[in-house]
N, C-alpha and C positions, 0 to 999 in steps of 0.2 A: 437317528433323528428323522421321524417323521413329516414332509413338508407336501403330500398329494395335494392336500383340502386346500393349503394353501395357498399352491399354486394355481392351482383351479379357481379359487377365486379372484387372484392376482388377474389373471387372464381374462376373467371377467371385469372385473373393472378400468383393465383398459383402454376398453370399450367404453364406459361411462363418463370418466374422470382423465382430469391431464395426467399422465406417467402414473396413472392406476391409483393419486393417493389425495388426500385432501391439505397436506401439506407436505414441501418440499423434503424435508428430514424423515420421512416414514418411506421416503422412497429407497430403500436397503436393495442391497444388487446380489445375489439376482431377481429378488422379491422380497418382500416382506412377509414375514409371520402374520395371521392372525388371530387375535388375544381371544379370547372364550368365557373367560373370566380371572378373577384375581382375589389374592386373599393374602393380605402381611406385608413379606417381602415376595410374593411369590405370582407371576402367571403362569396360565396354561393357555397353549393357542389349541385349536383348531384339527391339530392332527393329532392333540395328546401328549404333546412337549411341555416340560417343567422348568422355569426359568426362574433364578434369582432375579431379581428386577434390580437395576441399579439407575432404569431412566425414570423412573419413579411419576410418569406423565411429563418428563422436562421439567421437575422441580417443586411441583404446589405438594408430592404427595407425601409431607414431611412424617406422617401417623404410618404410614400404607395405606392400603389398598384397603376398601371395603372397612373402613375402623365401623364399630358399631355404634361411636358416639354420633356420627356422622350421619349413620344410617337413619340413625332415628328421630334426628332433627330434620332432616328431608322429608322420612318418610309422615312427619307431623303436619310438615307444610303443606305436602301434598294433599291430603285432606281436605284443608281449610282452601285449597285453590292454589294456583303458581303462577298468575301474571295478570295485574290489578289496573297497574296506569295509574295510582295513588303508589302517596308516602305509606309505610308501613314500620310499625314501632322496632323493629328488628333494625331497619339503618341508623335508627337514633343509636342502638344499645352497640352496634358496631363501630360506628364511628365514634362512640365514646371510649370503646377499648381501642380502637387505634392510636388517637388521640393522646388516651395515658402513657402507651408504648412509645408513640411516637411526638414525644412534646412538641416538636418542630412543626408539627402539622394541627397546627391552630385553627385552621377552617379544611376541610376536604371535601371532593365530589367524589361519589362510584360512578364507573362507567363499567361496558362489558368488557375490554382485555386490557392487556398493558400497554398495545398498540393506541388505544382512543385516550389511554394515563398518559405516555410519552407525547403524542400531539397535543393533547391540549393540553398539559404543561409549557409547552413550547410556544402554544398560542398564548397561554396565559402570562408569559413572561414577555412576551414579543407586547401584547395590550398595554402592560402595566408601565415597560417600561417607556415604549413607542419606539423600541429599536425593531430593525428586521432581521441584522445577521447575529448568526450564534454559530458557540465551535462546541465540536465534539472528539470524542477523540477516538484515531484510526483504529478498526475493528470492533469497534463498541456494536453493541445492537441495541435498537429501540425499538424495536418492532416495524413494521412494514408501511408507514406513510414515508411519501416522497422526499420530504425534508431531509430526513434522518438516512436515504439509500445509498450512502455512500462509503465505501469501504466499507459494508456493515460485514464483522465476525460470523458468521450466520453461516451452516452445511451448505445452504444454497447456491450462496454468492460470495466467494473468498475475496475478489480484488476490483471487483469494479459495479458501481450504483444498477439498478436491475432496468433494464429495456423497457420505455413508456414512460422512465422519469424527464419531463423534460426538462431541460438546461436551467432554465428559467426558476423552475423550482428548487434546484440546488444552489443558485449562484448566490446567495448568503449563506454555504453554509461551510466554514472555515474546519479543518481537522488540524490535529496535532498528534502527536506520539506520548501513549499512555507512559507514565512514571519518568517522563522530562519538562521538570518545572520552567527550563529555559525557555521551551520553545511553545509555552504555553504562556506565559509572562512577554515572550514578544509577539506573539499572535494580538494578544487583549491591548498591548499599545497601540499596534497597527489597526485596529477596526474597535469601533465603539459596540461591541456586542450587547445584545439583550442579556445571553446566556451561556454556561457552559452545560453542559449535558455530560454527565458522567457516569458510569457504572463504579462504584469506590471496590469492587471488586468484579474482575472484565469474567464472563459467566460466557459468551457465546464467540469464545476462540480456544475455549476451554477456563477453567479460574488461574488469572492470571490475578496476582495480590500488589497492591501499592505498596511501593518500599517503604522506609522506616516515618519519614516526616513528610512524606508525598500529599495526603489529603489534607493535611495541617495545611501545608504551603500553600497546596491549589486553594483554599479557601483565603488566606492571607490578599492573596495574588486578584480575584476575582474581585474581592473588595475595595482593596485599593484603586480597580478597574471600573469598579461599581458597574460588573456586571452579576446579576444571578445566578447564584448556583445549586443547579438540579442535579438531586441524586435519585439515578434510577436504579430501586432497590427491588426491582418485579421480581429478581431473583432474591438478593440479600436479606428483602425485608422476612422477619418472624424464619431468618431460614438459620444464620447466623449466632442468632440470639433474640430477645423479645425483642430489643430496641433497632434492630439490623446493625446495617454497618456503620452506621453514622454513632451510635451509642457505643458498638463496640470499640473502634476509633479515634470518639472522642472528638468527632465534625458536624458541627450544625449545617446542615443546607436552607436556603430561601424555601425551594419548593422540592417534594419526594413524591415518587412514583412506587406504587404498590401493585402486586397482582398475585398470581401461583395460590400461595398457600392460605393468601387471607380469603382468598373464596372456597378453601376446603376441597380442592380439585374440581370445583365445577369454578365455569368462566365469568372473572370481573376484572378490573382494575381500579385505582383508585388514584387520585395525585387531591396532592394538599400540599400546604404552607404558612405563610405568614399571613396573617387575617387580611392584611391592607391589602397585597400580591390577590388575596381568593374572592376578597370582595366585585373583584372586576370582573366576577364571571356571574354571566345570568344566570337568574335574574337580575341579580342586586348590580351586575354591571354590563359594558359594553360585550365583552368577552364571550362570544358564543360557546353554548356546550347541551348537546342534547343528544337522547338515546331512548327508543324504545325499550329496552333491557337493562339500563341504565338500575339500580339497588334491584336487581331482579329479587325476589322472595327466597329463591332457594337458594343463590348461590352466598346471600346473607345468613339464614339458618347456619349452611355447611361452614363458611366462615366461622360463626360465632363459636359454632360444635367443635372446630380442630382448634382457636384457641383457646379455648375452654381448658382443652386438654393440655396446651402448652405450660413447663412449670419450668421454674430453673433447675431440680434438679433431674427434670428430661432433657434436656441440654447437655446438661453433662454426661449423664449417659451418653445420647448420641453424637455428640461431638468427642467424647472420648473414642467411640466406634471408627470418627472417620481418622482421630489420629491415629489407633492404632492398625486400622490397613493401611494408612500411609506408609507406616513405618515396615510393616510387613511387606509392601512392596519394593521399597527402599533393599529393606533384606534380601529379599529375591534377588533384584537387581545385583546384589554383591558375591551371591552365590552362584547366580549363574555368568556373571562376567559381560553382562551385558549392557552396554552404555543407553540408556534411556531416563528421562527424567519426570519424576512423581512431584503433582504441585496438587495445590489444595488448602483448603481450609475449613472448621470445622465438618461439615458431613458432606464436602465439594470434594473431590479431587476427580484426575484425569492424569492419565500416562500421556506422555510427549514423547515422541519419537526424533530426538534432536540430543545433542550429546553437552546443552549447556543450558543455563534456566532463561523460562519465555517469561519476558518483562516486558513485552510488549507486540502490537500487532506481527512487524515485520519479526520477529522472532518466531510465533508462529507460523508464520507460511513458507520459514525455514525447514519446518516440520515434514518426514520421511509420511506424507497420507494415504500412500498406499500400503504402507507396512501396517501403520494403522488398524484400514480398513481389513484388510487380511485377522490381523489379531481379534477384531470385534468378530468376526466370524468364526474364528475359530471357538470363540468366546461362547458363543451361543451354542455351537455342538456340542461344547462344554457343561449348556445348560445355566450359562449366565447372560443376562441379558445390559449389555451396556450401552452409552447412548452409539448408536453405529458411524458418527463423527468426531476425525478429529479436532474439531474444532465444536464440539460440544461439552459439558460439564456432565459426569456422573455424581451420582446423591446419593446418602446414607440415611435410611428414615429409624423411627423408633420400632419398627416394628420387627428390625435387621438383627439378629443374633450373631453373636460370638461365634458359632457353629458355623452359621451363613460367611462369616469374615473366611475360617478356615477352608470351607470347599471352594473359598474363590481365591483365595490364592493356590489352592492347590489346581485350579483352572488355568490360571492366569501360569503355574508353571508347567504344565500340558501344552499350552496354549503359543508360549512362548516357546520351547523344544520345539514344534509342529512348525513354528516361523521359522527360525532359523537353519531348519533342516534343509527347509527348500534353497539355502544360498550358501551351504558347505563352506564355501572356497573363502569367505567373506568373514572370520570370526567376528563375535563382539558385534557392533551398530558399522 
């Protein structure tokens, strides 16, 4: 495994950027790779390394890499120009397919990430309703406004809000512990919330899945509280299934947050809801929300190109993919005698280094992360490339083969011999 060029430029951008990277998660120890290009499921970085890609860009890249359908919707727009400051017929025809996938989402605005979808959902629900506190729950990630920085799931920051939030901007914002309707039912007595903020499957502590009637109740529950319930699906939406997790499920939310995959791997987000809740955003209401890149031209094209491509019976294919590595690592696991636990769901999963299933934040952080981080490294000498946190989510896109399933478990059993070796004395986890 070649890594010169790499580091070589690591080392340059040291010097440019904070800890050499433009976001916290690409900061890999002792450097990071970098990418060259990409094709499928596959990159090449920099010094001529071959990687199965399993971080898929953190999730939008459900086709892979470079699909041509993609290409040539970009490369169309390009053409015709790429940043207007007008409406463009492309958002009507996106927002009409989201719209059908997503009934719940009656009116929606695009913004540029999932960051500016999870704020201003939260601002939109805080307008409508004239409340200020909302709860969320412990290791959820929303993306990076202050509200939301607290216990966020996220490589970054495992246990505490990030440095610069002040107090003041947190002190309405109430947590609870994911897949305990108790203490989510006495939270919503105790304080008249605007909202709940939920991921209905936790994506940035790794996928952590709500048990059996979980989402059922928490919706029950918020009702009765007559507070708002926001599903943020920036991972789940179109990842899951057309309809996300709310469809799959079987739970309507007030307002949903969108991002990843509906912008085709270039950057959007999106939040909608109940007409009367979207009505209160400007214009048509008090509700501020604006953005220079706001329906940017391409990142709509790339959109409309990957769910063009989306069918049900690609779904099945690729959620068949992600059960059956589960299962194949499930197998490993039993072959080699090694206590570690495989969670996931359709083309999500993540190994956990912890000897009983994560059902919730503080279960995670139970989690063995530097055994982890060794394995993801190991992983990539291997020539797979996984997200390099544990407390991240790997992805299974259409573009993965059966073949690709087989060399990565025969990685992941390299990989795991190569861990274990270094602690003889210790069998098993």
């Amino acid at each position: 495994m070649q890594t010169d060029e790499s580091e070589r430029l690591y080392n340059k951008a040291l010097k440019l950027m904070p800890g050499g990277v433009s976001s916290p998660v690409r900061a890999i120890d002792p450097y990071p790779f970098y990418v060259q290009r990409a094709s499928d499921s596959r990159i090449w970085d920099v010094d001529g390394n071959l990687y199965i890609d399993y971080c898929m860009g953190y999730g939008p890249l459900i086709l892979g890499h470079a699909r041509p359908a993609v290409q040539t919707a970009v490369a169309e727009q390009l053409k015709l120009g790429w940043d207007y400051g007008t409406p463009i017929k492309a958002e009507i025809d996106l927002a009409e397919r989201i719209q059908e996938d997503f009934p719940s989402m009656e009116m929606l605005r695009f913004v540029s990430t999932g960051t500016e979808a999870t704020m201003s959902a939260l601002r939109a629900a805080r307008g409508f309703t004239g409340k200020d506190t909302f709860v969320k729950i412990e290791g959820s990630y929303h993306g990076a406004h202050d509200a939301v920085l607290v216990k966020p799931g996220s490589a970054a920051i495992s246990t505490a809000s990030s440095l610069g939030v002040p107090a003041a901007a947190v002190k309405n914002t109430v947590q609870v512990p994911f897949n305990d309707i108790e203490a989510l039912s006495y939270a919503l007595e105790k304080v008249d919330a605007a909202c709940l903020m939920i991921e209905p499957v936790m994506g940035n502590i790794g996928p952590v899945l709500p048990e059996e009637t979980y989402l059922a109740d928490v919706r029950k529950v918020t009702e009765e509280n007559e507070t708002l319930l926001i599903f943020d699906e920036v991972i789940t939406g179109f990842r899951l299934c057309i309809g996300g997790a709310q469809c799959l499920f079987g739970v309507t939310p007030d307002l949903t947050t969108l991002g990843k995959i509906v912008g085709g791997g270039f950057p959007i987000g999106v939040f909608g809801g109940k007409k009367e809740i979207m009505e209160c955003v400007a214009p048509s209401g008090g509700v501020f929300n604006a953005g220079t890149f706001s329906g940017h031209p391409v990142s709509l094209v790339a959109g409309l190109a990957t769910l063009n491509v989306l069918n049900e019976e690609g779904y099945r294919r690729v959620n068949g993919l992600g059960d059956l590595l589960r299962r194949m690592l499930v197998d490993l696991l039993a072959e080699l005698d090694i206590r570690f636990v495989v969670q996931g769901i359709g083309t999500m999963f993540q190994v956990f280094f912890t000897d009983k299933p994560v059902r919730n934040y503080q279960d995670a952080l139970a989690c063995d992360v530097n055994r982890y981080n060794k394995l993801a490294a190991f992983m990539r000498e291997e020539g797979i490339f996984l997200a390099p946190s544990q407390y991240e989510t790997n992805f299974i896109s259409l573009a993965h083969s059966n073949e690709d399933l087989e060399y990565t478990i025969r990685a992941y059993a390299n990989a795991f011999e190569r861990l274990y070796s270094l602690d003889v004395d210790t069998p098993g986890y």
